[in-house]
NUVOTI-327196 format. One record per residue: residue in three letters; x, y, z of N, C-alpha, C in turn. Coordinates in steps of 0.2 Angstrom, whole numbers. Layout:
N
+------+-------+-------+-------+-------+-------+-------+-------+-------+-------+
! rest !  n.xx !  n.yy !  n.zz ! ca.xx ! ca.yy ! ca.zz !  c.xx !  c.yy !  c.zz !
+------+-------+-------+-------+-------+-------+-------+-------+-------+-------+
!  Ala !     X !     Y !     Z !     X !     Y !     Z !     X !     Y !     Z !
...
+------+-------+-------+-------+-------+-------+-------+-------+-------+-------+
% end
This chain:
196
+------+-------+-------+-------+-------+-------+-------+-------+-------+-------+
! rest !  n.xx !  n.yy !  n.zz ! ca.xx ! ca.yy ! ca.zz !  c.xx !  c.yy !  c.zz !
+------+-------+-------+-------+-------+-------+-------+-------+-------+-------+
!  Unk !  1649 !   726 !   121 !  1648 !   722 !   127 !  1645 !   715 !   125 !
!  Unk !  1647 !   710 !   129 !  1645 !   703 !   128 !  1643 !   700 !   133 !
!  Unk !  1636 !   697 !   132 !  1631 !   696 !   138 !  1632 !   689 !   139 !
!  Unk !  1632 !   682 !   142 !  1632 !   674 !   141 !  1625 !   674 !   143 !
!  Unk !  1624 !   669 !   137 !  1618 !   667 !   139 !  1619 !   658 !   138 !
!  Unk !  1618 !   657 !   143 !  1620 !   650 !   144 !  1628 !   647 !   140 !
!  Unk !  1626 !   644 !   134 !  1632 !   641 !   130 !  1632 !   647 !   126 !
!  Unk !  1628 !   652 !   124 !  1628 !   659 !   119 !  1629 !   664 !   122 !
!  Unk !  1628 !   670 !   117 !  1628 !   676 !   120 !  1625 !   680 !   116 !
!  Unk !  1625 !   686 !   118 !  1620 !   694 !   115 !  1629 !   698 !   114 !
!  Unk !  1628 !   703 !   108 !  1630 !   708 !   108 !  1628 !   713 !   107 !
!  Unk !  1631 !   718 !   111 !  1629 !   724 !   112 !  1631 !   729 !   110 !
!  Unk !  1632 !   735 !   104 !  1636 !   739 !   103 !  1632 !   745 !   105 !
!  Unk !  1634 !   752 !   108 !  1630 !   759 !   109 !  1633 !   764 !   105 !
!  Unk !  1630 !   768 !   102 !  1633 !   775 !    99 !  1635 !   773 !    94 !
!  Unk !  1633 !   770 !    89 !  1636 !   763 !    85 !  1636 !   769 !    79 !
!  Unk !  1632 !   772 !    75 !  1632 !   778 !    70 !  1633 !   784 !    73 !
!  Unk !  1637 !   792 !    69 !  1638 !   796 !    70 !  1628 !   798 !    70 !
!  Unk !  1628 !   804 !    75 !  1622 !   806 !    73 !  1619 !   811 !    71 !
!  Unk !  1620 !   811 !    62 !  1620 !   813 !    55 !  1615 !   806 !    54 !
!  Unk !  1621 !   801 !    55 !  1619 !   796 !    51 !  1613 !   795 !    54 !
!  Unk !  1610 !   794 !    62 !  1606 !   790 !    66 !  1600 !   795 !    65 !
!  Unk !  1600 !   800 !    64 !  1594 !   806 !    62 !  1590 !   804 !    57 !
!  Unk !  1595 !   805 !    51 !  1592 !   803 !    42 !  1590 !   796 !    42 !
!  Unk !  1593 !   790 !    47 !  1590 !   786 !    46 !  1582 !   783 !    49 !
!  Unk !  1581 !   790 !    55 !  1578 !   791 !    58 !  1571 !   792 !    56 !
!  Unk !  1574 !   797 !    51 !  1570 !   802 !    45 !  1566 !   796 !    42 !
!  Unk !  1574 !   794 !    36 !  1568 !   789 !    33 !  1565 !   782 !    37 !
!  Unk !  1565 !   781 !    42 !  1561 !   775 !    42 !  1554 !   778 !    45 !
!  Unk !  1552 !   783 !    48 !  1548 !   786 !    50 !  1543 !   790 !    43 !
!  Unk !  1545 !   791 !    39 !  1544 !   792 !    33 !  1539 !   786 !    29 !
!  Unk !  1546 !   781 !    30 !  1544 !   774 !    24 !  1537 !   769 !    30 !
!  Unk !  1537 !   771 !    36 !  1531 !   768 !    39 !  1525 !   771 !    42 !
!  Unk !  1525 !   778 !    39 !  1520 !   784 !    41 !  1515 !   779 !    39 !
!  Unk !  1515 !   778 !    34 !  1507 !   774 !    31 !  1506 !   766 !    31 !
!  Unk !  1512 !   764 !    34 !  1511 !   757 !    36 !  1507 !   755 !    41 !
!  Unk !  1503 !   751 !    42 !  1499 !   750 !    47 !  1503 !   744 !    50 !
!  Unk !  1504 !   738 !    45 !  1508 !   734 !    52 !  1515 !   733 !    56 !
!  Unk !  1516 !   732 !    61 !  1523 !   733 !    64 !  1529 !   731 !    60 !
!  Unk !  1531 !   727 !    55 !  1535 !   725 !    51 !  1534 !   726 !    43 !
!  Unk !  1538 !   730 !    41 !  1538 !   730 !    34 !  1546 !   726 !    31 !
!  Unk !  1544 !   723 !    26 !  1552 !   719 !    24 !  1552 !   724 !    20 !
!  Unk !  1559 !   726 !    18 !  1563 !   730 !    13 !  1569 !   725 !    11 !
!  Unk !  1569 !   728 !     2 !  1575 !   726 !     0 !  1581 !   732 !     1 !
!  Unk !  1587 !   727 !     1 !  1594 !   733 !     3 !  1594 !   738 !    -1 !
!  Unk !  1591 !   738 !    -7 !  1592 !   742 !   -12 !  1586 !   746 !   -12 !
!  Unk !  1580 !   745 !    -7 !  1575 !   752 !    -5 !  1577 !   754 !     1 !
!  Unk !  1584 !   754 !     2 !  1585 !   755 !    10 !  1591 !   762 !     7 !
!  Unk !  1590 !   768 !     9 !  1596 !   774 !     6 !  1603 !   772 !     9 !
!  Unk !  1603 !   771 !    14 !  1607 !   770 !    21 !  1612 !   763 !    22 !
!  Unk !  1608 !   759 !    17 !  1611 !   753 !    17 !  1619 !   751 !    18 !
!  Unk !  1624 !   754 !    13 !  1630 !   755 !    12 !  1632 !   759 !    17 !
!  Unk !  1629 !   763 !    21 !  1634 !   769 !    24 !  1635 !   763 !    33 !
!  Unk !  1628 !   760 !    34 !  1627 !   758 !    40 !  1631 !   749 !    41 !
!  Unk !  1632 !   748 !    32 !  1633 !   741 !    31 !  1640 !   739 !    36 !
!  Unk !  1645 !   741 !    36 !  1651 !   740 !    38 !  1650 !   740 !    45 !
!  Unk !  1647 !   743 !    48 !  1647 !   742 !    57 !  1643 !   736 !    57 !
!  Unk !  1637 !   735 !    56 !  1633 !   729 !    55 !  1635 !   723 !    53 !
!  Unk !  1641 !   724 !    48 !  1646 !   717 !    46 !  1653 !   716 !    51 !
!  Unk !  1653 !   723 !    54 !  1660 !   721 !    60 !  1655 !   717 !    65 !
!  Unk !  1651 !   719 !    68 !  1646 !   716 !    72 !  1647 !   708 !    70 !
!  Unk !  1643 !   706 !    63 !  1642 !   698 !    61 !  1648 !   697 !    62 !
!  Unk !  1654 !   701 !    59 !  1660 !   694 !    59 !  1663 !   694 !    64 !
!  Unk !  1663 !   699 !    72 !  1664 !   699 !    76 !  1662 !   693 !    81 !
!  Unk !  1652 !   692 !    80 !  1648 !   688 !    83 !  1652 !   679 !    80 !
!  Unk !  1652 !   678 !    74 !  1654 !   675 !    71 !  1663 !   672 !    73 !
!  Unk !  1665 !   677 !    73 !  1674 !   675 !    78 !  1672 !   673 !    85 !
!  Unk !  1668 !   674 !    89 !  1668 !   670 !    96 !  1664 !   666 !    95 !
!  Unk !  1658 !   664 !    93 !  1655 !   658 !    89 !  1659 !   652 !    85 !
!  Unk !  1664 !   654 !    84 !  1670 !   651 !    80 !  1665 !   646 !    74 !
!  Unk !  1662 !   652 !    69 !  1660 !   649 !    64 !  1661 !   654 !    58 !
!  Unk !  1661 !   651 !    50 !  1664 !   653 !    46 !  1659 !   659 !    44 !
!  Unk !  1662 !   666 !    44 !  1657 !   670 !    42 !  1652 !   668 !    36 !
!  Unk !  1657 !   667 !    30 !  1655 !   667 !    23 !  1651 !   661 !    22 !
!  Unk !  1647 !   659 !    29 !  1642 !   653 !    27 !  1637 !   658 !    29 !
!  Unk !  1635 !   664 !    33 !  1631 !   668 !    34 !  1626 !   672 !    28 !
!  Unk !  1623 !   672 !    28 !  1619 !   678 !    22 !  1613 !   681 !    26 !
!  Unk !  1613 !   688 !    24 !  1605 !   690 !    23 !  1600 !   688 !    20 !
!  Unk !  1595 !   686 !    25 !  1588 !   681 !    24 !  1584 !   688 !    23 !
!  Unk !  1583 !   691 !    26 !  1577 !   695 !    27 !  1580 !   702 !    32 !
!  Unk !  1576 !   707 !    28 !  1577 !   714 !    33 !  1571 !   718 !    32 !
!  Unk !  1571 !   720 !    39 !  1564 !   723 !    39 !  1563 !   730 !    44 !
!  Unk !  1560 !   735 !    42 !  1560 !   740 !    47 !  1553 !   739 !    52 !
!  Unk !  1555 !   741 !    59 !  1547 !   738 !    64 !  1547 !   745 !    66 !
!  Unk !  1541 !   746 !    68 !  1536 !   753 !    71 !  1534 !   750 !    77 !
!  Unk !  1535 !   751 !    80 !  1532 !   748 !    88 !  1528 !   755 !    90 !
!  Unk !  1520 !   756 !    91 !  1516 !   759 !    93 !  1513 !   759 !    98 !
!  Unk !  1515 !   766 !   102 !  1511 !   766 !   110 !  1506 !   759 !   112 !
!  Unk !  1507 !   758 !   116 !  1504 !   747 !   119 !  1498 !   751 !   122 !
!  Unk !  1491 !   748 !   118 !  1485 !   749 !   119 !  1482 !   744 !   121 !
!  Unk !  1475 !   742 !   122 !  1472 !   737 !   122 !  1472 !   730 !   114 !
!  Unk !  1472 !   736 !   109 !  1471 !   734 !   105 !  1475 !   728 !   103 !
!  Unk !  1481 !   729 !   105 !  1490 !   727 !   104 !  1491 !   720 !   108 !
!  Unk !  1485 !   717 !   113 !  1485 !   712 !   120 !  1487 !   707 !   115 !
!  Unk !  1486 !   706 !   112 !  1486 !   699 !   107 !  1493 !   700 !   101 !
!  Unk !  1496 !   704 !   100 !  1503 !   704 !    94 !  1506 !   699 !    99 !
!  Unk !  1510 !   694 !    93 !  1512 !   687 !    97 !  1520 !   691 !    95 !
!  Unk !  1523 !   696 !    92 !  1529 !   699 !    97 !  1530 !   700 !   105 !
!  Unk !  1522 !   702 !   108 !  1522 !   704 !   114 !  1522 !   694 !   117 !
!  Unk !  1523 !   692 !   113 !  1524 !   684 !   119 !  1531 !   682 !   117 !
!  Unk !  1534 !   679 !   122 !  1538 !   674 !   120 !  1541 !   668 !   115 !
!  Unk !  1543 !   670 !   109 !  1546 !   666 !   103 !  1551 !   667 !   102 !
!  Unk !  1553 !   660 !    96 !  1559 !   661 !    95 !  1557 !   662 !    87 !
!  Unk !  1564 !   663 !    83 !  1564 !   666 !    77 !  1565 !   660 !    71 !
!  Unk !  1565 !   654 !    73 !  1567 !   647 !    69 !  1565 !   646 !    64 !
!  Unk !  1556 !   646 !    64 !  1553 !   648 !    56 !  1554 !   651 !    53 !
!  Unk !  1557 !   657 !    55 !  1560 !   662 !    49 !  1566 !   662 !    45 !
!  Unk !  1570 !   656 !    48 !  1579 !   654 !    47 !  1582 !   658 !    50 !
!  Unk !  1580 !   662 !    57 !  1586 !   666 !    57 !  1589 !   663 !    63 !
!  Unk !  1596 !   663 !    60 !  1601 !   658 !    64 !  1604 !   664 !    69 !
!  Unk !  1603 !   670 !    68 !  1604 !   677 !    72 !  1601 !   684 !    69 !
!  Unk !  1600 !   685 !    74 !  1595 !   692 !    73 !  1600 !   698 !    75 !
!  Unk !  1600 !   705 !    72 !  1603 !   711 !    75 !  1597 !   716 !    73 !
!  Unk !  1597 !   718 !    78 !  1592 !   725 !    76 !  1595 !   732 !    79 !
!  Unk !  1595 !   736 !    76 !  1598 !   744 !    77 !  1591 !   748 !    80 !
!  Unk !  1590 !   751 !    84 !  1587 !   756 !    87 !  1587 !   763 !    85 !
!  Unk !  1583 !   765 !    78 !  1585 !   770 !    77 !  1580 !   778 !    78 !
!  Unk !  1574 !   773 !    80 !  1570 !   780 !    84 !  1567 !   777 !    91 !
!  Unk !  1569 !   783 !    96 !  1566 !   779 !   104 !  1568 !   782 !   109 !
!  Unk !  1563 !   784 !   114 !  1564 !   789 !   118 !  1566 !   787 !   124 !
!  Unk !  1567 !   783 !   125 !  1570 !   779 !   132 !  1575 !   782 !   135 !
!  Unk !  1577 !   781 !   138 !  1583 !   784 !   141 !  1585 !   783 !   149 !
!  Unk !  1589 !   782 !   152 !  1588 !   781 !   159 !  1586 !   786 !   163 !
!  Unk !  1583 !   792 !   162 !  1577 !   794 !   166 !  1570 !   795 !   162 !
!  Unk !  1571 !   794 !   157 !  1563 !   791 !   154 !  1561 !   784 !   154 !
!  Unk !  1558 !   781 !   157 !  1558 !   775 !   155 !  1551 !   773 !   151 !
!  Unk !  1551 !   769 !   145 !  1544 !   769 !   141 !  1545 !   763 !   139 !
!  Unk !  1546 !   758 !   142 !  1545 !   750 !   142 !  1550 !   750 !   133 !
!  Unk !  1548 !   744 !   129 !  1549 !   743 !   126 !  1555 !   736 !   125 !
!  Unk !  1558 !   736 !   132 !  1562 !   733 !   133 !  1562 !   724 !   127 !
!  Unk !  1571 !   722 !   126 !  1568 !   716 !   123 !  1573 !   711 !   129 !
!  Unk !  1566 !   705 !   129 !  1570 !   701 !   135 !  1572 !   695 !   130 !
!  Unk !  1578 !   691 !   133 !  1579 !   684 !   130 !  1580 !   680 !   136 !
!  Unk !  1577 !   675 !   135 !  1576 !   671 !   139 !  1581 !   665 !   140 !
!  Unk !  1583 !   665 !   144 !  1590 !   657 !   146 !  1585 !   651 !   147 !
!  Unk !  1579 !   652 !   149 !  1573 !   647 !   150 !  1569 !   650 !   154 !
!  Unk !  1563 !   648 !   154 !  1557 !   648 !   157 !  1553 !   646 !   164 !
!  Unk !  1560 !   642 !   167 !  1559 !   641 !   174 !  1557 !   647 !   178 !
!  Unk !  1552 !   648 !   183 !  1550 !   653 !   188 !  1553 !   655 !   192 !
!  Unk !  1557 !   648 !   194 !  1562 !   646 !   201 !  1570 !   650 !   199 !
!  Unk !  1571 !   650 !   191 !  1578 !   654 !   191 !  1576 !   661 !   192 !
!  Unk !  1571 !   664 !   191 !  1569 !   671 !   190 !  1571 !   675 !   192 !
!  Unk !  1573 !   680 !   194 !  1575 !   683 !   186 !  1583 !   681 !   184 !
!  Unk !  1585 !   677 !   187 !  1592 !   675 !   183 !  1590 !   673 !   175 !
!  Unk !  1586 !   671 !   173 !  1586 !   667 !   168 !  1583 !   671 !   163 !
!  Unk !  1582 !   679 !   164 !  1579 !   683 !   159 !  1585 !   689 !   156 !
!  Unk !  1587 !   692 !   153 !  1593 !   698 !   149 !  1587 !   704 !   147 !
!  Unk !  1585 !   709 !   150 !  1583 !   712 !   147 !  1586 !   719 !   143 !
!  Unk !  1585 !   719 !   138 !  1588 !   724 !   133 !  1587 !   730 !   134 !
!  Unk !  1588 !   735 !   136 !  1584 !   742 !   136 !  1584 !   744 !   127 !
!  Unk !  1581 !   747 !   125 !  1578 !   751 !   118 !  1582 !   757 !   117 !
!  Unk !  1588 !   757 !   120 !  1592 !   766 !   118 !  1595 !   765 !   110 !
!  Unk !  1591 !   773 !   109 !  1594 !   777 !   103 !  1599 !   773 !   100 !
!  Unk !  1600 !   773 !    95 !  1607 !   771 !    91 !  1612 !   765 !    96 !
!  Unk !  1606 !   760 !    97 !  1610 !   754 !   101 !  1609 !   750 !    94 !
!  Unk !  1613 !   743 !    95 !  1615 !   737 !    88 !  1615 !   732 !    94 !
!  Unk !  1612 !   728 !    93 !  1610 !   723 !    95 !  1612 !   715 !    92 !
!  Unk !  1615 !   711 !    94 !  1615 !   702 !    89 !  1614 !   698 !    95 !
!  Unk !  1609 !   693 !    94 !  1610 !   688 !    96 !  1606 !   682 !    93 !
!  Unk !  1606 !   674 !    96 !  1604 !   670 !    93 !  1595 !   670 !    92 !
!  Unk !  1593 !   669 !    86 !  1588 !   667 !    83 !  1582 !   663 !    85 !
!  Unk !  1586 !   658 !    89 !  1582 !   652 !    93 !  1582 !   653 !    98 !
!  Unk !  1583 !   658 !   103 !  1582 !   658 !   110 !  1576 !   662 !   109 !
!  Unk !  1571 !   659 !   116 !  1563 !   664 !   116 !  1566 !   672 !   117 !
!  Unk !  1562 !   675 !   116 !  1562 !   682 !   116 !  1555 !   686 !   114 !
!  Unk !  1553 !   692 !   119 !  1549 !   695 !   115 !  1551 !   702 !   117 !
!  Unk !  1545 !   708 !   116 !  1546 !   712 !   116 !  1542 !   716 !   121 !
!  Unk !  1543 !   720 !   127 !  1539 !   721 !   131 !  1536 !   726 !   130 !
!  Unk !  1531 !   729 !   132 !  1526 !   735 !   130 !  1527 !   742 !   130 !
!  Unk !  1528 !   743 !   123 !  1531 !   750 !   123 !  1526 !   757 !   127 !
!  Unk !  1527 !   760 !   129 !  1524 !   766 !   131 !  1527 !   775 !   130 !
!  Unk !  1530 !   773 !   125 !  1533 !   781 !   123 !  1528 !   784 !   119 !
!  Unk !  1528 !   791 !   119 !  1522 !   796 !   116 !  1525 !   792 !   107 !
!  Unk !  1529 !   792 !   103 !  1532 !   790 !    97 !  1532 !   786 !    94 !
!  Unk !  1530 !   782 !    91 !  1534 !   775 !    89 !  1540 !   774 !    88 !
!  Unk !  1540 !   766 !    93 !  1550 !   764 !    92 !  1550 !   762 !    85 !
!  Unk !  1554 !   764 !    83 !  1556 !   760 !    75 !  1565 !   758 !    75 !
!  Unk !  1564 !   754 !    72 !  1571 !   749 !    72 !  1572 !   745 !    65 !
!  Unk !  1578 !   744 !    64 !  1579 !   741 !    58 !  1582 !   733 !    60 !
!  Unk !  1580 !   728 !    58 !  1580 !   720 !    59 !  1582 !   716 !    54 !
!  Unk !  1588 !   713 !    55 !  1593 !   711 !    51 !  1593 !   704 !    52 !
!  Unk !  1588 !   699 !    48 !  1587 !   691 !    47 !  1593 !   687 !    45 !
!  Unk !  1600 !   684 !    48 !  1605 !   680 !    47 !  1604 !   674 !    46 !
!  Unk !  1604 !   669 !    42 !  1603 !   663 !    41 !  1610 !   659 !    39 !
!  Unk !  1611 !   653 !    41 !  1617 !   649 !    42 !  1615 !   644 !    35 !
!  Unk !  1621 !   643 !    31 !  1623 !   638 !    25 !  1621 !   631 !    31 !
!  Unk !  1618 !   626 !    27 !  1618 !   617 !    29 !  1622 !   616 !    27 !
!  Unk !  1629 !   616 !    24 !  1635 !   616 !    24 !  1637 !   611 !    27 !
!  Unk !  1637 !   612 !    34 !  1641 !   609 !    42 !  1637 !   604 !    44 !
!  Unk !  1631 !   601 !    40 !  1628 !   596 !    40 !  1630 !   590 !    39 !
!  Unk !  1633 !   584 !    42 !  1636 !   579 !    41 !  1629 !   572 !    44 !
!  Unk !  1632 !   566 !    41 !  1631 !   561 !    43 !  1631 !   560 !    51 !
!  Unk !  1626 !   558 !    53 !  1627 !   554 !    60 !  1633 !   551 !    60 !
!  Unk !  1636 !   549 !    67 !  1642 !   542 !    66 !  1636 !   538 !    70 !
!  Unk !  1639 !   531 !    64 !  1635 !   527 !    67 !  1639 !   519 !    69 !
!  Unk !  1639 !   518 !    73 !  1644 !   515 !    76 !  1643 !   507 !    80 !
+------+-------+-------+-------+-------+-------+-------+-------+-------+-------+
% end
Protein backbone atom coordinates (compact mmCIF):
# COMPACT_ATOMS: atom_id res chain seq x y z
CA UNK A 1 0.00 0.00 0.00
CA UNK A 2 1.21 3.58 -0.73
CA UNK A 3 0.07 6.39 1.23
CA UNK A 4 1.13 10.46 -0.51
CA UNK A 5 2.30 12.47 1.74
CA UNK A 6 2.51 15.60 0.11
CA UNK A 7 5.40 15.30 -2.67
CA UNK A 8 6.30 11.80 -0.55
CA UNK A 9 5.01 8.70 0.51
CA UNK A 10 4.80 5.91 3.26
CA UNK A 11 4.93 2.23 2.35
CA UNK A 12 2.98 -0.24 3.79
CA UNK A 13 3.54 -3.88 3.42
CA UNK A 14 1.13 -6.64 5.85
CA UNK A 15 1.83 -10.23 6.40
CA UNK A 16 5.27 -9.53 5.06
CA UNK A 17 7.09 -12.97 6.93
CA UNK A 18 5.73 -16.44 7.03
CA UNK A 19 4.89 -16.99 10.78
CA UNK A 20 7.63 -19.33 11.67
CA UNK A 21 9.66 -16.57 10.64
CA UNK A 22 7.60 -13.63 12.67
CA UNK A 23 7.41 -16.01 16.02
CA UNK A 24 11.41 -16.66 16.33
CA UNK A 25 11.84 -13.36 15.47
CA UNK A 26 9.52 -12.56 18.02
CA UNK A 27 11.40 -14.89 20.39
CA UNK A 28 14.63 -13.31 19.82
CA UNK A 29 14.11 -9.85 20.25
CA UNK A 30 12.00 -10.41 23.28
CA UNK A 31 14.88 -12.37 24.63
CA UNK A 32 17.80 -9.78 23.25
CA UNK A 33 15.87 -6.88 25.24
CA UNK A 34 14.55 -8.85 28.61
CA UNK A 35 17.36 -6.88 30.35
CA UNK A 36 17.62 -3.93 28.33
CA UNK A 37 16.30 -1.03 30.13
CA UNK A 38 16.32 1.48 27.23
CA UNK A 39 13.77 1.65 24.37
CA UNK A 40 16.44 1.18 21.56
CA UNK A 41 19.09 -1.08 21.55
CA UNK A 42 21.53 -0.77 18.14
CA UNK A 43 22.50 -4.13 16.87
CA UNK A 44 25.02 -5.23 14.41
CA UNK A 45 23.63 -7.43 11.28
CA UNK A 46 25.84 -9.90 12.31
CA UNK A 47 24.22 -10.10 16.02
CA UNK A 48 20.96 -10.32 14.45
CA UNK A 49 20.12 -14.54 13.71
CA UNK A 50 17.31 -13.55 11.19
CA UNK A 51 19.11 -10.95 9.27
CA UNK A 52 19.58 -13.05 5.97
CA UNK A 53 16.28 -14.88 6.16
CA UNK A 54 14.24 -11.30 6.53
CA UNK A 55 16.87 -9.46 4.30
CA UNK A 56 15.17 -9.88 0.84
CA UNK A 57 11.66 -8.51 1.67
CA UNK A 58 13.31 -5.55 3.37
CA UNK A 59 15.47 -4.94 0.23
CA UNK A 60 12.20 -5.52 -2.06
CA UNK A 61 10.66 -2.79 0.03
CA UNK A 62 14.13 -0.27 -0.33
CA UNK A 63 14.34 -0.89 -4.11
CA UNK A 64 10.86 -0.70 -4.46
CA UNK A 65 10.56 2.80 -2.19
CA UNK A 66 13.61 3.62 -4.30
CA UNK A 67 11.88 2.96 -8.00
CA UNK A 68 8.93 5.41 -7.31
CA UNK A 69 11.32 7.95 -5.63
CA UNK A 70 13.23 7.47 -8.97
CA UNK A 71 16.52 7.37 -7.08
CA UNK A 72 19.54 5.16 -7.62
CA UNK A 73 19.23 2.42 -4.99
CA UNK A 74 23.04 1.49 -4.81
CA UNK A 75 23.50 5.13 -3.23
CA UNK A 76 21.57 3.80 -0.22
CA UNK A 77 23.22 1.91 2.78
CA UNK A 78 22.51 0.88 6.17
CA UNK A 79 23.43 3.54 8.68
CA UNK A 80 22.04 1.93 11.68
CA UNK A 81 19.62 -0.97 12.99
CA UNK A 82 18.18 -1.10 16.08
CA UNK A 83 15.62 -3.27 17.90
CA UNK A 84 12.85 -0.97 20.17
CA UNK A 85 10.69 -2.22 23.31
CA UNK A 86 8.03 0.17 23.61
CA UNK A 87 6.72 -0.37 27.24
CA UNK A 88 3.16 -0.15 28.74
CA UNK A 89 3.01 4.31 28.81
CA UNK A 90 3.14 5.22 32.45
CA UNK A 91 3.74 8.45 34.01
CA UNK A 92 7.29 7.81 34.09
CA UNK A 93 7.36 7.74 30.08
CA UNK A 94 5.53 11.74 30.00
CA UNK A 95 8.93 12.95 28.88
CA UNK A 96 10.56 10.17 26.14
CA UNK A 97 11.05 12.62 23.22
CA UNK A 98 9.83 9.62 20.83
CA UNK A 99 6.38 10.29 22.40
CA UNK A 100 6.82 13.97 20.60
CA UNK A 101 7.02 15.04 17.26
CA UNK A 102 10.66 14.62 15.42
CA UNK A 103 12.17 14.00 12.60
CA UNK A 104 15.11 11.56 11.98
CA UNK A 105 17.88 14.05 10.13
CA UNK A 106 20.48 13.97 12.95
CA UNK A 107 20.57 10.48 12.73
CA UNK A 108 21.20 10.50 8.60
CA UNK A 109 18.32 8.67 7.92
CA UNK A 110 17.26 9.57 4.69
CA UNK A 111 14.32 6.70 5.27
CA UNK A 112 13.38 4.72 8.08
CA UNK A 113 11.52 1.05 7.84
CA UNK A 114 10.45 -0.65 10.82
CA UNK A 115 8.92 -4.24 10.92
CA UNK A 116 6.39 -4.96 13.89
CA UNK A 117 7.42 -7.96 15.27
CA UNK A 118 5.77 -8.16 18.73
CA UNK A 119 2.18 -6.34 19.24
CA UNK A 120 -1.09 -6.96 20.40
CA UNK A 121 -3.08 -4.62 18.52
CA UNK A 122 -5.44 -5.64 16.29
CA UNK A 123 -8.77 -4.08 15.14
CA UNK A 124 -10.79 -5.16 18.11
CA UNK A 125 -7.95 -4.53 20.40
CA UNK A 126 -6.85 -1.34 20.34
CA UNK A 127 -3.54 -0.46 22.55
CA UNK A 128 -2.52 2.78 21.13
CA UNK A 129 0.99 2.70 19.92
CA UNK A 130 0.01 4.17 16.80
CA UNK A 131 2.86 5.89 14.61
CA UNK A 132 1.69 9.18 13.14
CA UNK A 133 3.58 11.19 10.25
CA UNK A 134 2.85 14.46 9.90
CA UNK A 135 2.31 16.43 6.38
CA UNK A 136 2.50 19.59 8.87
CA UNK A 137 1.52 20.97 11.98
CA UNK A 138 -1.13 23.32 11.04
CA UNK A 139 -4.35 22.87 13.45
CA UNK A 140 -6.55 24.12 10.57
CA UNK A 141 -5.61 21.11 8.19
CA UNK A 142 -6.45 18.47 11.05
CA UNK A 143 -6.67 15.80 10.71
CA UNK A 144 -5.93 15.90 7.00
CA UNK A 145 -2.44 16.52 7.69
CA UNK A 146 -1.78 13.66 10.00
CA UNK A 147 -1.24 9.42 8.56
CA UNK A 148 -1.64 7.51 11.45
CA UNK A 149 0.05 3.99 11.23
CA UNK A 150 -1.77 1.23 13.24
CA UNK A 151 1.27 -1.18 14.98
CA UNK A 152 -0.17 -4.65 13.54
CA UNK A 153 1.90 -7.95 13.98
CA UNK A 154 4.17 -8.48 11.17
CA UNK A 155 3.45 -5.04 9.37
CA UNK A 156 6.86 -3.37 7.29
CA UNK A 157 6.70 0.00 7.13
CA UNK A 158 9.24 2.93 4.84
CA UNK A 159 9.02 6.13 4.81
CA UNK A 160 11.01 9.41 4.65
CA UNK A 161 13.32 10.21 7.63
CA UNK A 162 12.66 14.00 7.66
CA UNK A 163 9.07 14.20 7.92
CA UNK A 164 7.91 14.74 12.00
CA UNK A 165 6.66 11.81 13.33
CA UNK A 166 6.20 10.26 16.77
CA UNK A 167 4.99 7.61 18.38
CA UNK A 168 1.77 7.56 20.35
CA UNK A 169 1.30 5.87 23.80
CA UNK A 170 1.38 2.35 23.84
CA UNK A 171 -0.96 0.64 26.16
CA UNK A 172 -0.71 -3.18 25.54
CA UNK A 173 -0.22 -5.50 28.72
CA UNK A 174 3.35 -6.50 26.38
CA UNK A 175 5.97 -4.63 25.12
CA UNK A 176 5.75 -3.58 21.34
CA UNK A 177 9.03 -4.52 20.08
CA UNK A 178 10.08 -3.81 16.48
CA UNK A 179 13.17 -3.83 14.40
CA UNK A 180 14.35 -0.30 12.84
CA UNK A 181 16.17 -0.06 9.84
CA UNK A 182 18.41 3.59 9.51
CA UNK A 183 18.77 4.24 5.34
CA UNK A 184 21.13 7.00 4.70
CA UNK A 185 21.69 8.58 1.01
CA UNK A 186 25.35 8.86 -0.79
CA UNK A 187 26.17 13.09 -1.19
CA UNK A 188 26.77 11.93 -4.54
CA UNK A 189 23.85 14.06 -6.30
CA UNK A 190 25.46 16.96 -4.62
CA UNK A 191 26.17 19.55 -7.35
CA UNK A 192 27.33 23.16 -7.60
CA UNK A 193 24.55 25.85 -7.48
CA UNK A 194 23.99 27.33 -10.99
CA UNK A 195 24.95 30.53 -10.76
CA UNK A 196 23.94 32.79 -13.25
Amino acid sequence: MKLDIQNDFVLIEDNVFDSETIDKIDSWARNTLETHDDTYKTIDPSEFPYYNDINPMVLNQLYHYCQLKEVDAQRIDLCNLQLSKLPKYNESMANENFYEPHDDIAEAYWAVTIIYCTSEFTDDNWTGGELAIYKNTTSLDYPGNIINIKPYRNRMIMFPGYYLHRIKPWFGNIARQSIVYGWEIDDKWKTKPIVV
